[in-house]
C-alpha positions in Angstrom: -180.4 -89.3 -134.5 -178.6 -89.6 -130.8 -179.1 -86.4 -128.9 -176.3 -85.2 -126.5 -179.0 -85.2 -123.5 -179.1 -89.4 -124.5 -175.7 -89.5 -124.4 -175.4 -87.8 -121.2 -177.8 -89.5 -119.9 -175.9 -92.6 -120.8 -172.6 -90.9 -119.2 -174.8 -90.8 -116.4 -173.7 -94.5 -115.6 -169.8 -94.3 -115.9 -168.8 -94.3 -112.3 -165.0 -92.9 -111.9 -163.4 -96.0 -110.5 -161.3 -93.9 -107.8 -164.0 -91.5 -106.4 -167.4 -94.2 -107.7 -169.2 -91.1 -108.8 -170.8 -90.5 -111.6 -168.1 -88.4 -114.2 -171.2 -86.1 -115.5 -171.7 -85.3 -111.6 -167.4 -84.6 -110.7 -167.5 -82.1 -113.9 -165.2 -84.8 -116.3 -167.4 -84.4 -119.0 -166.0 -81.9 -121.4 -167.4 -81.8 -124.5 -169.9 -84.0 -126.5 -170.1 -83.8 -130.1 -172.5 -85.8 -131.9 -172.4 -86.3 -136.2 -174.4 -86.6 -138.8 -173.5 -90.2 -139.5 -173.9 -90.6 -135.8 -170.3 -91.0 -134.9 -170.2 -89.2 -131.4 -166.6 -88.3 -129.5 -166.9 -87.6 -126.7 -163.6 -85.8 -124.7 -163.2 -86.5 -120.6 -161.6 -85.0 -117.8 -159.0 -87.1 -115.9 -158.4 -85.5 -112.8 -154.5 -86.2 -113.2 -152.0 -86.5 -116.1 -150.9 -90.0 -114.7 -154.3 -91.0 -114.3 -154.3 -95.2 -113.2 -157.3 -95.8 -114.8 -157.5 -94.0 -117.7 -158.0 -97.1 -119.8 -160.8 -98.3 -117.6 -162.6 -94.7 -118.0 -162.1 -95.2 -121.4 -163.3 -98.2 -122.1 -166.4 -97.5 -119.8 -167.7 -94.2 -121.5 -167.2 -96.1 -124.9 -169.4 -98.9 -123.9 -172.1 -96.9 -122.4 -172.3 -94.2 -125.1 -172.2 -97.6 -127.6 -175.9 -98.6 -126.4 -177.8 -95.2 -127.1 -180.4 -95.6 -130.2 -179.0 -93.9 -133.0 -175.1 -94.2 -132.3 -172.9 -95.9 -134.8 -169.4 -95.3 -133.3 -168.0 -93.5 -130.2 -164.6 -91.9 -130.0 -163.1 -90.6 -126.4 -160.3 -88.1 -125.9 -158.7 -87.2 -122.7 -158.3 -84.0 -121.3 -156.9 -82.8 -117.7 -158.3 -81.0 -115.5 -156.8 -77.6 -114.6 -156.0 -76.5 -110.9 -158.9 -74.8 -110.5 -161.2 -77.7 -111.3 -158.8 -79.8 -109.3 -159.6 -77.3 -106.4 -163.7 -77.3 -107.2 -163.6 -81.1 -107.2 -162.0 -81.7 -104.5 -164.0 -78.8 -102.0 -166.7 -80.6 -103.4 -166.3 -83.8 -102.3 -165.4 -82.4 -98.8 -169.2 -81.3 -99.0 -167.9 -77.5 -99.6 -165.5 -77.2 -97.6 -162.0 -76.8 -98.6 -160.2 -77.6 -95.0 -159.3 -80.6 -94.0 -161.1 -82.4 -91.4 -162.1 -86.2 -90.0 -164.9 -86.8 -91.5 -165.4 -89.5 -89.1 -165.5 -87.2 -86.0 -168.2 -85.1 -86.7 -171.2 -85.4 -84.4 -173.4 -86.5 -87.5 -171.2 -89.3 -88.3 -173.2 -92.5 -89.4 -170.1 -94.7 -90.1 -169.2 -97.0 -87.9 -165.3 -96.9 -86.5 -164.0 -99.9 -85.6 -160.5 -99.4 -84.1 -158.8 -103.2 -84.0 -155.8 -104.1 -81.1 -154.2 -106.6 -79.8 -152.1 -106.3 -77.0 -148.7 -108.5 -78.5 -147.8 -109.2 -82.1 -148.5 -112.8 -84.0 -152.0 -112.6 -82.9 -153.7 -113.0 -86.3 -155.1 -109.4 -85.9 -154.4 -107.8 -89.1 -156.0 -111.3 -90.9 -159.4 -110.8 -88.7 -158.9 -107.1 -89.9 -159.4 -108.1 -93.4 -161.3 -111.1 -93.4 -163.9 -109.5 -91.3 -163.4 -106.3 -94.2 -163.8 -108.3 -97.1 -166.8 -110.2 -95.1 -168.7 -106.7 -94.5 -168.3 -105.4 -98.2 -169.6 -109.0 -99.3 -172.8 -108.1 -97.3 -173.3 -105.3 -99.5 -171.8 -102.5 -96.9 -169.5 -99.7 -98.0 -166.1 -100.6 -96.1 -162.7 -99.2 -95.6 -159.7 -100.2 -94.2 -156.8 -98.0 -93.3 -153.6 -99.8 -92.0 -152.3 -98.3 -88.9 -150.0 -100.3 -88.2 -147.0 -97.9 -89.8 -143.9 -100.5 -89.0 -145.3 -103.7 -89.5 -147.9 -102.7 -92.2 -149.0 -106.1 -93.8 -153.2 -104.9 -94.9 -152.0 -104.6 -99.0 -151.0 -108.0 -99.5 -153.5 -109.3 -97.7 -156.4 -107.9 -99.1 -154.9 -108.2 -102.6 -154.4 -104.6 -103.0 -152.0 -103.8 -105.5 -153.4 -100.4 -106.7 -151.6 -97.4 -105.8 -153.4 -93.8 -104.8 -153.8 -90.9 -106.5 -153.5 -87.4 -105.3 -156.2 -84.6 -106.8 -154.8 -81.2 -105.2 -154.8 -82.2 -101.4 -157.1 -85.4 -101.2 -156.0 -89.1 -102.1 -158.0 -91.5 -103.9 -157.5 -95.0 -102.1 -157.4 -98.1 -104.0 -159.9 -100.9 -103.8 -159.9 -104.4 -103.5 -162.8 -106.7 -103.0 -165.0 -103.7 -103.1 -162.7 -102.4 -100.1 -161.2 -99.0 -100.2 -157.7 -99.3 -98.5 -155.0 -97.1 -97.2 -151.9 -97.9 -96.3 -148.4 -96.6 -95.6 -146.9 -99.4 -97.5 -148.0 -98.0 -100.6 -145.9 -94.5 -100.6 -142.6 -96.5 -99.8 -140.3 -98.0 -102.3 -140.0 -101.5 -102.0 -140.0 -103.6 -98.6 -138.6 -100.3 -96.8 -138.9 -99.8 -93.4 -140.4 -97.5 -91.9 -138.4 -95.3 -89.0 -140.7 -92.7 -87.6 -141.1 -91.0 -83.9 -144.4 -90.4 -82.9 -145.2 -87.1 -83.8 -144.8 -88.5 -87.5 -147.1 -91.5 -87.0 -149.7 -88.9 -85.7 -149.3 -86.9 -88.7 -149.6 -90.0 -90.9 -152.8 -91.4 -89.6 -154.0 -88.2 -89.5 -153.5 -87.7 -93.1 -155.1 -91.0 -93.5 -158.3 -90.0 -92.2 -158.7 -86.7 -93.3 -157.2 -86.1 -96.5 -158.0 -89.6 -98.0 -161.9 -89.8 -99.9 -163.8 -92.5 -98.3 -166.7 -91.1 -99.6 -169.8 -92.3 -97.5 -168.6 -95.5 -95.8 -171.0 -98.0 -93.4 -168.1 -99.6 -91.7 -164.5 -98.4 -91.3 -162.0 -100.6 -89.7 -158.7 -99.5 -88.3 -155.8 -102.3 -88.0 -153.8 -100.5 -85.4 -150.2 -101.8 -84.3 -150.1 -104.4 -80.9 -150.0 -102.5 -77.5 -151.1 -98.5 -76.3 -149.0 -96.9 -77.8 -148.8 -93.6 -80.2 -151.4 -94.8 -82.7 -153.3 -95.9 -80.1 -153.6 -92.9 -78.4 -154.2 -90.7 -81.9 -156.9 -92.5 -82.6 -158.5 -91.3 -79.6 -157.9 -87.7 -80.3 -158.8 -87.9 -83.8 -161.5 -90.6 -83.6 -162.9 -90.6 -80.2 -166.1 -92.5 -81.4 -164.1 -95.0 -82.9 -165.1 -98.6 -80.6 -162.7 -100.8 -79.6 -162.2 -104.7 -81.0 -159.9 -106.4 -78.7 -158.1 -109.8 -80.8 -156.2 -112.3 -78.7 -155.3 -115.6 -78.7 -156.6 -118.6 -75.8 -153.1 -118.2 -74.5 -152.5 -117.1 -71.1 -149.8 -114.8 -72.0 -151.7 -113.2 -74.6 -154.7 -112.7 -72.7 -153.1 -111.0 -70.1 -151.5 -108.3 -72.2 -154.9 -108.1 -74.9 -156.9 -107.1 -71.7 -154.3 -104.2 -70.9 -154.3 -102.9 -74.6 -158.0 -102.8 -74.2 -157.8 -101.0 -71.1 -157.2 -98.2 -72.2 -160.8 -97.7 -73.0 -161.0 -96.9 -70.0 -158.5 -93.5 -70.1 -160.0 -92.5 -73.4 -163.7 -93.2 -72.7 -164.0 -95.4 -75.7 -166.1 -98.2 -76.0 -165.4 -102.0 -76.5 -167.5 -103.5 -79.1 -165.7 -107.0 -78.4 -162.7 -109.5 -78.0 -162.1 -112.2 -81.0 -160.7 -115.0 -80.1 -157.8 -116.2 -83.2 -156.5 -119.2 -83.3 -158.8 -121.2 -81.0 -157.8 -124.4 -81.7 -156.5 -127.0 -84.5 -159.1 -129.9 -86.0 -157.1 -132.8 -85.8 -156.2 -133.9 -89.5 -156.8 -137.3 -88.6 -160.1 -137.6 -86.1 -161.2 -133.8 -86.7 -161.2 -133.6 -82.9 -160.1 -130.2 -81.8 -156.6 -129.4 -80.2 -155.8 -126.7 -78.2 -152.2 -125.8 -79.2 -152.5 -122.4 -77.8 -154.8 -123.4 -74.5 -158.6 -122.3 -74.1 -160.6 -120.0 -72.7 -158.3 -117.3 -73.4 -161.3 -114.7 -75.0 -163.2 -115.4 -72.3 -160.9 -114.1 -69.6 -159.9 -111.3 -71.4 -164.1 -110.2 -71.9 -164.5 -110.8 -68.4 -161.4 -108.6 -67.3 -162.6 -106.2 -69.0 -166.3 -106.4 -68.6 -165.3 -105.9 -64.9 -162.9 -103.3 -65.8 -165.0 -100.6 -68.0 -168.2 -101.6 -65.8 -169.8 -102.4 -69.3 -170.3 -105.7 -70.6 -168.1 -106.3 -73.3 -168.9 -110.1 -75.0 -166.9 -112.3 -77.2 -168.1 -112.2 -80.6 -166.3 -115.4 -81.9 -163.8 -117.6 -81.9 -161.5 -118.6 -85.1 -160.3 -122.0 -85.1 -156.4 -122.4 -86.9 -157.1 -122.9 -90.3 -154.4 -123.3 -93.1 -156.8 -121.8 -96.0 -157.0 -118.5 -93.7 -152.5 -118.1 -93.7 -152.2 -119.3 -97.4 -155.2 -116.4 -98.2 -153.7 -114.0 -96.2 -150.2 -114.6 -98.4 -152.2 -114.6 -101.7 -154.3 -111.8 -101.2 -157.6 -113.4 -101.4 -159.6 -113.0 -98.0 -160.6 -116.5 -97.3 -164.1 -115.0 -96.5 -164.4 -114.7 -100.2 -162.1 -117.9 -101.4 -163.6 -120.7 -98.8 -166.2 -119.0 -96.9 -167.7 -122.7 -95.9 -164.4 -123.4 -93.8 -163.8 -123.6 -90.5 -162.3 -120.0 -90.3 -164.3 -118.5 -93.0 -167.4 -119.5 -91.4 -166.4 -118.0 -87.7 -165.2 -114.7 -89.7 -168.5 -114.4 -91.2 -170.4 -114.7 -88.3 -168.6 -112.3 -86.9 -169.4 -109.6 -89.2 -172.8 -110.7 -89.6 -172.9 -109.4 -85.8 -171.2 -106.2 -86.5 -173.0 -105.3 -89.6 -176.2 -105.4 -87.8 -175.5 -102.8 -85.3 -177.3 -100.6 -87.7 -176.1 -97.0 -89.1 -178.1 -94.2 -86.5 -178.1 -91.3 -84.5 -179.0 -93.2 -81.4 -176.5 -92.7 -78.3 -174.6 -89.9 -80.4 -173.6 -86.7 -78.5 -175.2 -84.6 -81.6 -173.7 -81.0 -79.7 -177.2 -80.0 -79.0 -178.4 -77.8 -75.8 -182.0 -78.0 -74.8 -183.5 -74.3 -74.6 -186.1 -73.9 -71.8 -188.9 -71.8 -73.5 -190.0 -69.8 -70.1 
């Protein structure tokens, strides 16, 4: 005969594709009832009516109950959760508190913020955003992406995210793609809308993005923020202030010029630079495989230099991407081309990329914790 501590122990496996919990550990287990035959049903808690996944918790909890010794059949029913387990769940997963913070703020923080700017549009930032993304979750790291850019947000169709949130009480559940959690304006408008906000509004989104959206325990979390100092720019300081600083530019003089002012401003909100990306570096010739500078050289350099002498830090160039068609043609088909051709020219320089940010290691080290020294005489 299956016994129900078996069977939980099986239900014990089923993850909750939203929140990647275990369902016996968020509560969403209701009831398990177990016959003499050794037909079990088993009936689940979805923590909304509308549920997106429903079929894929259904389908889970059938195949894991299916493998306990003794079971000949398994039935599941769904339930909802009332709003008072809506409430307990989701003051849970805020760690026991029920107000809303950024979790990313805290002083004991061990993810890593990456906020990504460029100082003019057309730089290729938002395709190193989620190359270099996709790249890190590859690696095994717990990544998330939240698309900042509220006009011209493009981070959805690029990553291949076509899941939509869903809202449990006052949290959002962000969809995943390429074991990337994303968030992104673009996925509570109908359509190609625009979006025509002032700047109080934008604050209030990203805001919302950070602190009422579960990331659960990320490693990395990149920001794609829109070009120039703006608003955004400016509210991730407040509400991020340990987020670092990737500068993306292209070799062109122009461009240069106006990356090393949008990193600048590291300077007036006593951020730090992790490091400029050079995009769009230069063409192999289709004929000799020479490379051609269509957009000029040097162009990272002289922006890392700028602002090396600028902050008074060093800040280096951590690659440089050369133009590559596979990298535009994943970028329109949602597949990362990390993931699709990660032996190309341009998957190759993403990679190595994030290979140098993924080893700046999760730690305490350099972190004002808010501790004051007590002198013991």
């Amino acid at each position: 005969m299956a016994t129900e501590d078996a069977v939980l122990e099986a239900l014990a496996t089923v993850n909750d594709p939203e929140i990647h919990r275990p369902i016996t550990e968020l509560g969403m287990v209701k009831s398990i009832d177990i016959g003499a035959d050794g037909a079990v049903a088993v009936t689940v808690y979805l923590t909304v009516s509308g549920c997106p996944m429903r079929e894929t918790i259904t389908n889970s909890v059938k195949d894991a109950v299916a493998g306990v010794e003794g079971v000949t059949s398994v039935s599941v029913e769904l339930d909802v959760m009332s709003d008072e387990q809506r409430k307990e769940l989701a003051t849970s997963l805020r760690g026991g508190t029920a107000e809303r913070e950024v979790p990313f703020a805290k002083p004991g923080s061990l993810t890593r913020v990456y906020a990504v700017a460029s100082g003019k549009g057309g730089v290729g930032k938002s395709s190193v955003t989620v190359n270099l993304a996709a790249a890190l979750a590859a690696d095994g790291l717990k990544v998330g992406v939240v698309d900042a850019d509220i006009y011209g947000h493009s981070v959805p169709r690029m990553l291949g995210a076509d899941g939509k949130p869903t809202q449990v009480e006052n949290m959002i559940m962000p969809p995943s793609a390429h074991g990337v959690k994303v968030i992104s304006i673009g996925m509570f408008t109908p359509g190609n809308a625009p979006v025509v906000w002032r700047g109080p509004m934008l604050h209030r989104a990203l805001q919302q993005f950070l602190a009422d959206v579960y990331w659960g325990d990320l490693d990395v979390l990149l920001l794609d923020l829109p070009p120039g100092t703006g608003d955004i720019a400016i509210s991730v300081a407040q509400l991020v202030p340990n987020a670092e600083i990737l500068v993306v530019t292209t070799p062109q003089q122009a461009a240069a010029e106006v990356a090393e002012r949008a990193g600048s401003i590291a300077v007036q909100t006593h951020q730090k630079i992790v490091g400029v990306v050079e995009n769009m570096s230069g063409m192999p010739c289709p004929h000799c495989d020479e490379m051609v500078d269509i957009f000029g050289s040097g162009g990272g350099q002289r922006v890392a230099d700028g602002l090396t002498k600028t902050t008074g830090a060093t800040v280096p160039v951590l690659g440089s991407i050369p133009i590559d068609l596979r990298l535009r043609e994943g970028g329109d088909e949602g597949k990362p081309v990390v993931l699709s051709d990660p032996d190309s020219p341009a998957g190759t320089a993403l990679r190595a990329i994030a290979a140098k940010l993924s080893s700046r290691q999760r730690g305490l080290a350099g972190m004002s914790l808010g501790v004051t020294p007590r002198n013991k005489f």
